[in-house]
C-alpha positions in Angstrom: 38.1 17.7 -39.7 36.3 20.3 -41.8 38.4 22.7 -43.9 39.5 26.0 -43.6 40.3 28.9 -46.2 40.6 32.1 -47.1 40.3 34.2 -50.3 43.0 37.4 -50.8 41.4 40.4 -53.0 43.8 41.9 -54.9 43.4 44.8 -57.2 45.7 45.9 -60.2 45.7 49.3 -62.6 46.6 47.0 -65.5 44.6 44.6 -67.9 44.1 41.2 -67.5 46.2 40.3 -70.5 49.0 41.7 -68.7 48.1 40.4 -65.0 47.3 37.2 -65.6 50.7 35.7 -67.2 52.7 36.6 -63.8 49.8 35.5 -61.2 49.2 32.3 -63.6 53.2 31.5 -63.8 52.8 29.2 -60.9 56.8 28.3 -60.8 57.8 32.0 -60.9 55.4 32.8 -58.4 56.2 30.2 -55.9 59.8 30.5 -56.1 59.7 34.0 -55.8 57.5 33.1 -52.3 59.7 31.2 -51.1 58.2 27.9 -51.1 60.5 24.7 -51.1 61.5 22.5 -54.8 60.1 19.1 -54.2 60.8 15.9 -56.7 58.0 14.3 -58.8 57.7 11.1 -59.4 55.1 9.8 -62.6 53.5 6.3 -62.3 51.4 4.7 -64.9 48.3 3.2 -63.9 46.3 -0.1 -65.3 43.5 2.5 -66.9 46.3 4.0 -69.1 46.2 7.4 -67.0 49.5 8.1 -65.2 50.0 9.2 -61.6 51.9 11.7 -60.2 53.0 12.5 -57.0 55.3 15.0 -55.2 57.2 14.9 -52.1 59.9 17.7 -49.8 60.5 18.0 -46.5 59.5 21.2 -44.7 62.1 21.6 -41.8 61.0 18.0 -39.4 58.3 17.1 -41.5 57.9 14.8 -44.6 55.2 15.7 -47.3 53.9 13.5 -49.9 51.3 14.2 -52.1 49.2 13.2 -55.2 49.1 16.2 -57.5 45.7 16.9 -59.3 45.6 17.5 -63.3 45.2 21.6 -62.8 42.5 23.0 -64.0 42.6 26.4 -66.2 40.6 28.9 -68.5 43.7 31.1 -70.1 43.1 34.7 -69.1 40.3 33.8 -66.6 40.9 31.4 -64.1 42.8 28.4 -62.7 42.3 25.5 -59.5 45.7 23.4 -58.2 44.8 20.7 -55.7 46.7 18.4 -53.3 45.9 15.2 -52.0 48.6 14.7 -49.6 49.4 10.7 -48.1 52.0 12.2 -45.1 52.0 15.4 -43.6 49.9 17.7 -41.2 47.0 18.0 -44.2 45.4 16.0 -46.2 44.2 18.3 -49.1 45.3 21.9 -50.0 43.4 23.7 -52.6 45.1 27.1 -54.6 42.5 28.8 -56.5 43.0 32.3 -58.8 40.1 34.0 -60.8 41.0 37.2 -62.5 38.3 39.3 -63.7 37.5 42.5 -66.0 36.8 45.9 -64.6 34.7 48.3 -66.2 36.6 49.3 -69.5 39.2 46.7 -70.0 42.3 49.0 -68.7 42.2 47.4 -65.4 41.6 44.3 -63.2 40.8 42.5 -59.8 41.8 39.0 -58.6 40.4 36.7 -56.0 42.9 34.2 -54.7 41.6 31.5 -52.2 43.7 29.4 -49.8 41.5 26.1 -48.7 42.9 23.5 -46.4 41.6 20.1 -44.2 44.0 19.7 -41.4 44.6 15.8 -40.9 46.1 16.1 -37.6 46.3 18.4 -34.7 49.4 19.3 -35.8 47.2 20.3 -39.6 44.9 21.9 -37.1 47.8 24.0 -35.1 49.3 25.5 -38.0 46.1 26.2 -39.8 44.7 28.5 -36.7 48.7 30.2 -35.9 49.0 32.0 -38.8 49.3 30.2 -41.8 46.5 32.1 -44.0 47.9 35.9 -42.6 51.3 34.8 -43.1 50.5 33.4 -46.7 48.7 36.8 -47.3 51.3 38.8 -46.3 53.3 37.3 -49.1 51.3 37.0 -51.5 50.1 40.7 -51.7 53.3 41.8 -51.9 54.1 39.6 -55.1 50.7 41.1 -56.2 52.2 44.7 -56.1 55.2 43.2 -57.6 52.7 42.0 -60.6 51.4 45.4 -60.7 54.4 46.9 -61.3 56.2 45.0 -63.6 52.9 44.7 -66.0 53.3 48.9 -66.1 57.1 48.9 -66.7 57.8 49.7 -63.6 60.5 46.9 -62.6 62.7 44.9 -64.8 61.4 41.3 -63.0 57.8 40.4 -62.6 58.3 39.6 -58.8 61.2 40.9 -56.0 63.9 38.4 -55.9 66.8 38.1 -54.2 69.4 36.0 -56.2 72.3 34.3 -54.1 75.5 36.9 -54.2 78.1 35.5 -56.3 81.2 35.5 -54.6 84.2 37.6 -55.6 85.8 34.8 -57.6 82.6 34.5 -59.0 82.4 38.1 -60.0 86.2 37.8 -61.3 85.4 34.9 -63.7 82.4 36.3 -65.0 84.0 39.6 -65.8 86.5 37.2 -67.9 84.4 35.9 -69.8 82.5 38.5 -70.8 85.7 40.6 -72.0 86.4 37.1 -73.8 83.0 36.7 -75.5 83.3 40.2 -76.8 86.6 39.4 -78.1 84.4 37.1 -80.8 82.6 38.0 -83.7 79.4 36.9 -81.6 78.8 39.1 -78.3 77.4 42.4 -80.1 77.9 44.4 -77.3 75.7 42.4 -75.4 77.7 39.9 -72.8 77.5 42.2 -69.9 74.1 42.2 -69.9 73.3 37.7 -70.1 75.9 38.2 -67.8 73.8 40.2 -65.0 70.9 38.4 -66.1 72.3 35.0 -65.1 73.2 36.5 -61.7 70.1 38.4 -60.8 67.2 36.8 -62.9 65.1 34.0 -60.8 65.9 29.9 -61.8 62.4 30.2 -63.7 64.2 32.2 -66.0 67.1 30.2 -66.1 66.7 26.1 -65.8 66.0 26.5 -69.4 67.1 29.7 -71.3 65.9 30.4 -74.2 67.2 33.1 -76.7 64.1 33.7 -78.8 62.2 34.6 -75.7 65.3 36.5 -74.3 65.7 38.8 -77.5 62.1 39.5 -77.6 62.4 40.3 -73.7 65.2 43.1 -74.8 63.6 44.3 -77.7 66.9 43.0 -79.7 67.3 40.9 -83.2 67.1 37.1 -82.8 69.7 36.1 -84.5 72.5 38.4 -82.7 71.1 36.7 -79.3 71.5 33.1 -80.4 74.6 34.0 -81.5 75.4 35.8 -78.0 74.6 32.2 -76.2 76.2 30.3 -78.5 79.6 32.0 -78.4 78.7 32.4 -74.6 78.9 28.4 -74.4 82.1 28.3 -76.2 83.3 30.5 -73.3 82.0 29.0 -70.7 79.5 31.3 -69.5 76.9 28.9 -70.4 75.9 25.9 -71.0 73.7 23.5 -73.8 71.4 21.0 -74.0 69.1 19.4 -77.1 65.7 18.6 -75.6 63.6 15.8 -76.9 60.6 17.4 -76.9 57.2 14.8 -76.5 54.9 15.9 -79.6 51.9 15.5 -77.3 52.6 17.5 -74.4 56.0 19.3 -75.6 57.4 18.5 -72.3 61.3 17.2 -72.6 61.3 13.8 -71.7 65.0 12.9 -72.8 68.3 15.9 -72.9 72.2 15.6 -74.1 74.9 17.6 -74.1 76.0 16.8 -77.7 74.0 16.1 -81.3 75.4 12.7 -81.4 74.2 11.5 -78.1 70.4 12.5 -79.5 68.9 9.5 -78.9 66.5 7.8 -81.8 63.2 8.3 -80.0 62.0 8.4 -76.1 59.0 7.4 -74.4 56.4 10.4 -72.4 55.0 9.2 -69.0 52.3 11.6 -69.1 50.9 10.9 -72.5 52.4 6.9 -72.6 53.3 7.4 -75.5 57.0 6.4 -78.1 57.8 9.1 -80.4 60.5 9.9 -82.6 62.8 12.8 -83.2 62.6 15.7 -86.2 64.9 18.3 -86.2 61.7 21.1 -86.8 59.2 19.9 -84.8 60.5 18.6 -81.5 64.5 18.7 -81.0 64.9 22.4 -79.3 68.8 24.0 -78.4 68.1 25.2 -74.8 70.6 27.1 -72.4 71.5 27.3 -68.9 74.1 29.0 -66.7 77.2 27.2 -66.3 77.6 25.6 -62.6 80.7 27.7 -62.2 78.7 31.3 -62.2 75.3 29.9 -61.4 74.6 26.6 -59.8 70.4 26.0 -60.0 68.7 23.6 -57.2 67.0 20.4 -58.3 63.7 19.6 -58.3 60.3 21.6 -59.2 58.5 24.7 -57.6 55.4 23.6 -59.5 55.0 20.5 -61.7 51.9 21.7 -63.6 50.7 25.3 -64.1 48.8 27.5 -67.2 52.1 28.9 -68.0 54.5 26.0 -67.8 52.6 25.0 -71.1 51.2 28.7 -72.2 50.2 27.2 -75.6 47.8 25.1 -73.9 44.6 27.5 -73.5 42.3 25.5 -71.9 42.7 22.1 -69.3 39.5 21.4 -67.8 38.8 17.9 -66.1 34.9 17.0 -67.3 32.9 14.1 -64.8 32.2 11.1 -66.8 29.1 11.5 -68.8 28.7 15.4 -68.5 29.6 18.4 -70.3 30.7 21.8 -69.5 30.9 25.5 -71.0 33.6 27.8 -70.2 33.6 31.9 -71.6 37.7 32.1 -73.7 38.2 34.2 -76.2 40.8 31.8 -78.5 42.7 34.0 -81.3 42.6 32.5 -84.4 44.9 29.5 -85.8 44.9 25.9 -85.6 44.3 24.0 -82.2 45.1 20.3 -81.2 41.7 19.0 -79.0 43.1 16.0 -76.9 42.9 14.7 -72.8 45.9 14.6 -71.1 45.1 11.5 -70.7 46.9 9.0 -73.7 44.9 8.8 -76.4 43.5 10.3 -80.0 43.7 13.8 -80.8 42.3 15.8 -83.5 43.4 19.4 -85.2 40.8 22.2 -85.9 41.1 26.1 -87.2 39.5 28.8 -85.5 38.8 32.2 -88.0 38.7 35.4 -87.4 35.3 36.3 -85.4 34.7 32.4 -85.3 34.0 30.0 -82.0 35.8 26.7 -81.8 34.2 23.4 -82.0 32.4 21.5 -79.4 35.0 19.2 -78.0 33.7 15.3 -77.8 35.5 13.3 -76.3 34.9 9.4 -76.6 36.2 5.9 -75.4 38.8 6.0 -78.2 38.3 9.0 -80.1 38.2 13.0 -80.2 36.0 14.9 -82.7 34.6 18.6 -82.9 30.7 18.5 -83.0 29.0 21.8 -83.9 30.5 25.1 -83.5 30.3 27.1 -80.3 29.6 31.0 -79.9 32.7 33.0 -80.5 34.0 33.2 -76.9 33.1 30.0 -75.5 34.7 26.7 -74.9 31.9 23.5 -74.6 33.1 20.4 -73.6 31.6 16.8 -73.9 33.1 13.4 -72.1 30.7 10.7 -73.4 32.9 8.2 -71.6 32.7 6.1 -68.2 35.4 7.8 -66.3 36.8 11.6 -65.8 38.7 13.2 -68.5 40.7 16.1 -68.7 40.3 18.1 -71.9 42.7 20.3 -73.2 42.6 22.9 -75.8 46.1 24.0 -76.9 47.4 26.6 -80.0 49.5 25.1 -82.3 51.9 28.3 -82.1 53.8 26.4 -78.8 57.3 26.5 -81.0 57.5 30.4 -81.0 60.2 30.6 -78.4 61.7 26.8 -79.2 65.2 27.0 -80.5 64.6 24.2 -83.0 67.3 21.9 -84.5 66.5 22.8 -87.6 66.8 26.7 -87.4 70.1 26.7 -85.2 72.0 24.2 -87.4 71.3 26.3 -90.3 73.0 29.4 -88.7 76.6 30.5 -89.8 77.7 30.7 -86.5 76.3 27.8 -85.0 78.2 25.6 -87.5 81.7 28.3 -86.9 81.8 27.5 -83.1 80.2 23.7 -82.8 81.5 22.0 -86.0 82.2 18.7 -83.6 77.9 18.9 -83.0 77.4 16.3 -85.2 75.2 13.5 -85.9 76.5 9.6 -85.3 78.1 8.1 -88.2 75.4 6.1 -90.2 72.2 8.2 -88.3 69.9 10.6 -89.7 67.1 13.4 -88.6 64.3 13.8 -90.4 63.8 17.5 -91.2 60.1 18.8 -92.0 61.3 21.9 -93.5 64.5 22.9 -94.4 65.3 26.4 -97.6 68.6 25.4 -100.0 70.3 28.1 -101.6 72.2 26.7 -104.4 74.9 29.2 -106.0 77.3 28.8 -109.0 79.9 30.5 -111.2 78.6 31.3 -115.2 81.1 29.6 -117.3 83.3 28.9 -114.7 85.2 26.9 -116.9 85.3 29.6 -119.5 87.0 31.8 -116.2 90.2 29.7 -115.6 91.4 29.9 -119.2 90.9 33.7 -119.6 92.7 34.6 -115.9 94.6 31.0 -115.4 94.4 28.8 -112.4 95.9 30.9 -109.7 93.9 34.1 -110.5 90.6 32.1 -110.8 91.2 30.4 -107.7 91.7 34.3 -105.7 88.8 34.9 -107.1 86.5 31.8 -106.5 87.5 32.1 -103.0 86.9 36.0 -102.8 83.2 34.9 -104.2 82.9 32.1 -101.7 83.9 34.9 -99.0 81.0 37.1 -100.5 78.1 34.5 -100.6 79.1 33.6 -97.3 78.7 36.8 -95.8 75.4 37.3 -97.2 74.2 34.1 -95.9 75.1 34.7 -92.3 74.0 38.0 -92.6 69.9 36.6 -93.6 70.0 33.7 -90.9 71.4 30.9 -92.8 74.8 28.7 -93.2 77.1 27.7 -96.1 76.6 23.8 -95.7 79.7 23.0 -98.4 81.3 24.5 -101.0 80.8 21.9 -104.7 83.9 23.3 -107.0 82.8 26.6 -107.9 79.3 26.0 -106.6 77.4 27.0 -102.9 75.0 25.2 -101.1 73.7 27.2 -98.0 70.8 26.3 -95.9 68.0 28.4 -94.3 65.3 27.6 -91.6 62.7 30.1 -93.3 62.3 30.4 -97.4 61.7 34.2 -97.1 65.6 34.4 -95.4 66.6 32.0 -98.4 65.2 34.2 -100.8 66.5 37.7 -99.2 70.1 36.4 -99.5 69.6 35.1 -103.4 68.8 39.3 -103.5 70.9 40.2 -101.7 73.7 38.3 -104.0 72.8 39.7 -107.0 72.1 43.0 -105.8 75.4 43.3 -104.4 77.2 41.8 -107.3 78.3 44.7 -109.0 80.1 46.3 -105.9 81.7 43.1 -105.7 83.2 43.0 -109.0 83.9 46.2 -109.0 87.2 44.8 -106.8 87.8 41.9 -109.0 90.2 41.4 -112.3 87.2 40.0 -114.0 83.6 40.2 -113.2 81.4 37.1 -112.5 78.2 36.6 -113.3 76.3 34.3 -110.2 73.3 31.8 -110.9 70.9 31.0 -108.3 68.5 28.5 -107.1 66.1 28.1 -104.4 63.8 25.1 -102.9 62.3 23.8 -99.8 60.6 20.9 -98.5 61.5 18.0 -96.3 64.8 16.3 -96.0 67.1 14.3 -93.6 70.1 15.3 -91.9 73.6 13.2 -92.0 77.0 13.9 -91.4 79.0 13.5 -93.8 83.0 14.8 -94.2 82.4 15.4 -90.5 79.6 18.2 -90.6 75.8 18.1 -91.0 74.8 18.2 -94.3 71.0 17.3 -95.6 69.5 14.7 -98.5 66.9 14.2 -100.6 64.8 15.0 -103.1 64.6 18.5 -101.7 68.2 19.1 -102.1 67.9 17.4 -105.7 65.6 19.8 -106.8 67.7 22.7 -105.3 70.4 22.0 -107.3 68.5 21.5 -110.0 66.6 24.7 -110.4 70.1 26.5 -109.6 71.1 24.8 -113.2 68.3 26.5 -115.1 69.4 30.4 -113.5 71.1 32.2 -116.4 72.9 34.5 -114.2 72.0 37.7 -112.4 68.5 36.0 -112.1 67.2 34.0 -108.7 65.6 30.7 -110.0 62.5 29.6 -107.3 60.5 26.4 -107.4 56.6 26.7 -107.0 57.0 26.0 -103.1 59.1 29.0 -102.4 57.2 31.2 -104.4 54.0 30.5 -103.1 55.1 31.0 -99.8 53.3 34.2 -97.9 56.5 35.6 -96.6 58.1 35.3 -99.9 55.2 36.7 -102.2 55.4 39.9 -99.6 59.1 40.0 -100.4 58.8 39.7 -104.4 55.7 42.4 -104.3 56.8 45.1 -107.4 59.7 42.5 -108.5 59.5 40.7 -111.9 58.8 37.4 -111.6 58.2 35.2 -114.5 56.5 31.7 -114.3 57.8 29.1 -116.4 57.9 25.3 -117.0 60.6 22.9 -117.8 62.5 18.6 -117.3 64.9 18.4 -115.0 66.8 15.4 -115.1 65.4 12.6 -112.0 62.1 13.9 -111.6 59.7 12.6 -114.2 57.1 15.2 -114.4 57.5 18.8 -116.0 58.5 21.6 -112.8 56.9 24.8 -112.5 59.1 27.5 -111.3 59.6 31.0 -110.8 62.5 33.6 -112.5 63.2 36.5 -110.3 64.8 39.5 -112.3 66.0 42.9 -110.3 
């Protein structure tokens, strides 16, 4: 039976940048048409190359179906094909090319529909209106696009979400009056709240805050904190994902820290991989069942933006090689096949192109470079691969471990999210504060014990403050001493600042004024728990401590890694910093460091 199809033009006042990230969000898109969840089920085949196949049931008829790898050029163009086993059709072909106009400011897309009917059943529905009807709704999600890429409508694409009912309505208006009762809401409650009701499930099977606070134009932190404290009331709910390193897809999920399992194996890339708290275990949200129970199953399994980081996936015929015209920003890029197998890493500069991408029997290497704006591809081998091209930055909306267990309020409301007794977390990067009392000792017999303990704790208040206020968390308290953690160096450093700027207001309320030494590292470490909260060890931590002993007082001690960071040598730009040398105890070799003086 030969196949039919048809292509929709569509025409927008607004830039492909804008355009194509809501026509390209293939699970937005298709939920917002309508079209049924189906479930997914991954086999892995003798050639190492896994196979995946979908099946629903549309009113009395059963659909199976092999999906084809997608195919996509980020910004340009992308093909999603069908193969199906049961079911009126046997192939279905969705294809979307998004192109330029004259000037850059605005944009036309050609979307074409191809089907081969199997049956006569396929060949009914084909000829009674399946392309008009298919058009219909489609150009109105077009217009939708439109309007939402010029401000126009708070959602990309018309949705009607299911009304809650009244005792729905009721319980949600509880707990937002009880999240705003916390130190967390910031005035903000109301508005998850009417997000969770009215957004589509795209938006919602996994929450995010980072993407959410940069969707409202708010700070970061006071939106984690807004989910987190919405968990603890019941508006939401949590889940760690164990993210695959390959294809950052989660292939394992708990409820709790201590179910975090030691490692899990991907389908897709067939491969075992570990856990690490900054690189692949991510806090993700949900509603809870109570105000918003989500369906099961998926609206699309694979589409450019359910991995956006991923620029280009482009299958390549065994033996040939390709070109395709992307303009890739520049940064660091993973070449791979989604096939299992090697992968290699490779910067692209300013102005630059990227590599040729050659892909072997067991290995991927960049040959020479292209012309800025293309994308060559080779497959030397004796079978079809699919290439893909993907930007390192995919963790900019990841809630990772290691940023939301080094947040005040994260440890306040979930002190029982703990490791297992005995286990540990690698963590690739981790910032330690390290504070102490001058003379300390010298304090309690010039004030006595009671009066040096008000006043220790007033301190201990004070440092704490300052550390939730830059992002980070008091870990313990040592005697007199501070240890707070921080997922980025530059917030590590802004709070050693911020102490001693603030110092002098302090003791300007206290019997006796302190004088507060400081120390900064980072570097690698592992997380336990130990006295029933996370804490972190190793020689990072060592160090920390270390360089803390060397402040004099109303100085901020940093070790060469902090101070070399670029976010940190911004920060210090106009403020003193002396470079000197000295033996701390358990490390062998002389340290460089840095003295900050205000």
């Amino acid at each position: 039976m030969e196949t039919q199809s048809q292509t929709f033009h569509w025409r927008f006042q607004n830039p492909p940048e804008k355009i194509w990230p809501l026509l390209a969000d293939t699970v937005r898109f298709n939920e917002a048409a309508g079209l049924p969840r189906y479930e997914v089920t991954e086999t892995l085949q003798d050639d190492g190359t896994v196979r995946f196949e979908g099946a629903a049931k549309i009113g009395p008829v059963n659909l199976a179906w092999r999906e084809v790898p997608t195919n996509w050029v980020t910004g340009h163009w992308f093909e999603h094909r069908r193969e199906f086993k049961t079911g009126p059709l046997k192939d279905m072909t969705a294809s979307l090319v998004v192109t330029a106009e004259e000037g850059g400011k605005a944009c036309h897309a050609d979307y074409t529909l191809s089907a081969t009917p199997a049956s006569l059943l396929g060949r009914l529905i084909l000829k009674a209106g399946f392309f008009s009807n298919t058009a219909k709704t489609f150009a109105r999600l077009a217009v939708d696009a439109d309007r939402f890429a010029a401000g126009a409508s708070p959602f990309p694409f018309t949705f009607k979400a299911p009304p809650p009912t009244p005792a729905t309505r009721e319980l949600v208006t509880e707990l937002i009056a009880r999240i705003e009762a916390g130190p967390h809401g910031h005035g903000l409650a109301e508005r998850l709240a009417d997000h969770l009701l009215s957004a589509q499930e795209a938006d919602l099977v996994h929450l995010r805050p980072l993407a959410l606070a940069r969707d409202w134009a708010e700070d970061e932190r006071l939106v984690i904190e807004l989910c987190l404290e919405s968990v603890r009331a019941g508006l939401l709910t949590m889940r760690w994902d164990l993210l695959c390193p390959r294809c950052r897809v989660p292939k394992a999920a708990v409820e709790a820290l201590d179910g975090l399992p030691q490692g899990a194996h991907c389908d897709t890339c067939n491969i075992d991989y570990g856990r690490d708290f900054s690189r692949n275990v991510e806090l993700s949200f949900a509603p809870a069942p109570a105000v918003r129970p989500l369906g099961a199953g998926e609206h699309c399994l694979f589409g450019p933006m359910s991995t956006p980081h991923v620029w280009v996936q482009r299958t390549v015929e065994a033996g040939a090689g390709l070109s395709e015209v992307c303009d890739l920003p520049p940064g660091r890029y993973v070449l791979r096949t989604l096939e299992a197998g090697p992968d290699c890493e490779v910067e692209v500069a300013e102005g630059g192109g990227l590599p040729e991408v050659l892909i072997a029997e067991d290995s991927v290497t960049p040959g020479p470079a292209a012309d800025p704006g293309q994308v060559v591809l080779r497959n030397d081998t004796s079978r079809p691969r699919t290439v893909i091209v993907e930007e390192l930055r995919w963790v900019r909306d990841a809630l990772t471990a290691d940023r939301v267990t080094a947040m005040q309020a994260f440890r306040d409301l979930f002190s029982d999210q703990v490791l297992r007794p005995g286990d540990e977390v690698s963590v690739s990067r981790i910032a330690l504060l390290f504070t102490d009392l001058r003379r300390s000792t010298d304090l309690y017999g010039r004030i006595g014990d009671a009066a040096a303990y008000h006043l220790v704790r007033d301190h201990f208040a004070f440092i704490g403050a300052i550390v939730r206020r830059h992002n980070g968390a008091v870990v313990k308290t040592i005697g007199d001493a501070v240890m707070a953690a921080f997922a980025a160096p530059a917030d590590a450093v802004e709070a050693g600042l911020a102490v001693q700027r603030e110092v002098a207001a302090f003791n300007a309320g206290e019997q006796v004024p302190v004088a507060i030494k400081l120390g900064v590292h980072e570097g690698p470490c592992i997380a336990v728990t130990l006295n029933g909260r996370l804490d972190y060890f190793g020689t990072t931590v060592n160090m920390a401590a270390r360089l803390q002993g060397k402040s004099e007082g109303g100085d901020l001690v940093l070790s060469e890694a902090v101070a070399g960071d670029l976010p940190v040598v911004r920060l210090l730009d106009g403020i003193s910093c002396v470079r000197e040398t000295t033996s701390l105890k358990g490390f062998d070799a002389p340290v460089d460091f840095c003295r900050v003086r205000l």
